[in-house]
N, C-alpha and C positions, 0 to 999 in steps of 0.2 A: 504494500500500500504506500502509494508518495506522500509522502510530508510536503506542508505547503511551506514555504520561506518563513510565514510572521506566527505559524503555531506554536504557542505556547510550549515552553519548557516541558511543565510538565507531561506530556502528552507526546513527549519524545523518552522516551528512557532508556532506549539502545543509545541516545547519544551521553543520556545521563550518565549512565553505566559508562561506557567508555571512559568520558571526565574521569571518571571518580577511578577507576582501577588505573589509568596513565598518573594521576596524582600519588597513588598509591604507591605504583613503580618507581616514579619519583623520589619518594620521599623514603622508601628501601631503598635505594641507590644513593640517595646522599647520605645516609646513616651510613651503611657501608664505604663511601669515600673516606668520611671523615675517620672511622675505625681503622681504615688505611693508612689516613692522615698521621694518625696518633700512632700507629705503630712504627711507621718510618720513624718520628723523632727521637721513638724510640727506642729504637735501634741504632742511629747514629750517635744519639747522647751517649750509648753503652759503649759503641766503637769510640768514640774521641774520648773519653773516660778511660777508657783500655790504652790508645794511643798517648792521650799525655799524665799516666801511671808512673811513668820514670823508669819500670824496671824491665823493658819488653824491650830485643834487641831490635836496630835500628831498618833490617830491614822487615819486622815483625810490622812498625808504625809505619813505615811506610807504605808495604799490603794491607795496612787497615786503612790507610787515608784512602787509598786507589779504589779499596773496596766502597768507603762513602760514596767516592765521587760516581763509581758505578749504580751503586745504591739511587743515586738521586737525578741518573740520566734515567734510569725507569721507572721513578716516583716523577719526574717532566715527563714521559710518557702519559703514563699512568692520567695526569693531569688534564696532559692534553684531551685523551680521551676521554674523557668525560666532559670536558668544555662540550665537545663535539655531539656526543650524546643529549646532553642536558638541551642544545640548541635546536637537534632535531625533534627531544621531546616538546619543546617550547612552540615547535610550529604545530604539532599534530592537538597537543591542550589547546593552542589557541584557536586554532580552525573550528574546532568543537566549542568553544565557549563565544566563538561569533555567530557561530548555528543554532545556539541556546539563548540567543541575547542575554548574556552573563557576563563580569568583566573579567577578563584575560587573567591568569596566574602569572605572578610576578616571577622569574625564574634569575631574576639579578644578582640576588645574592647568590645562588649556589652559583652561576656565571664567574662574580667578583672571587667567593674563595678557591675554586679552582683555579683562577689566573692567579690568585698572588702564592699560592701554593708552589705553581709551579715556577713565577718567578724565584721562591726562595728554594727551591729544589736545584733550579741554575746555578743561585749564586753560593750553595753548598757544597755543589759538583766545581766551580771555578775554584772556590775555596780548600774543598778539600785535595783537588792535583795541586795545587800551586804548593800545600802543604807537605804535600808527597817528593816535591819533586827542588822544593826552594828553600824549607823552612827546617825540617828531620834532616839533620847530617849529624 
């Protein structure tokens, strides 16, 4: 049966349903980035904790800074993916919430913390080779 353009919200609820399980998906997904989020730091506080210990031979901290900087070109992976995802879920919620006359989900924020995420994820990786390679002798 066709839907007319101006009928009511409620009187759609395959599109309702859709909204509501893409928000859903949504918002498991940003839980889980962010449990990613928090595991990388982690893991690196443990590695540069390990790294500047004093007692680990020099080229032990230097496999550990390399391993950071490895660490965090695929936590900026990682990042980026999800930027990428979060975008294409933002077109398919908002097609759906123009088709409901409802207002559009803001998806800015999880946008902003995956950008500055992976900003610091860069400058972790620049930080920790330079460390490897300029600063452990």
């Amino acid at each position: 049966m066709a839907h007319s353009p101006k009928e009511p919200a409620a009187e759609r609820p395959e599109l309702i349903m859709q909204w509501q399980v893409a928000l859903a998906v949504y918002q498991h997904h940003f839980d889980l980035f962010l449990k990613a989020v928090f595991l990388y730091f982690a893991i690196v506080g443990a590695l540069a904790g390990f790294i500047y210990k004093g007692n680990l031979p020099i080229a032990s901290q230097k496999t550990l800074s390399v391993l950071i900087g490895l660490l965090s070109i695929v936590a900026m992976l990682g990042c980026w993916m999800s930027r990428q995802w979060v975008k294409k879920l933002r077109v398919l919620v908002d097609t759906v919430a123009r088709e409901l006359h409802i207002q559009e989900f803001p998806f800015n924020g999880a946008l902003s913390v995956a950008g500055l995420f992976a900003w610091t994820a860069g400058a972790l990786t620049i930080l920790a080779l330079i460390n490897a390679y300029w600063f452990i002798r």
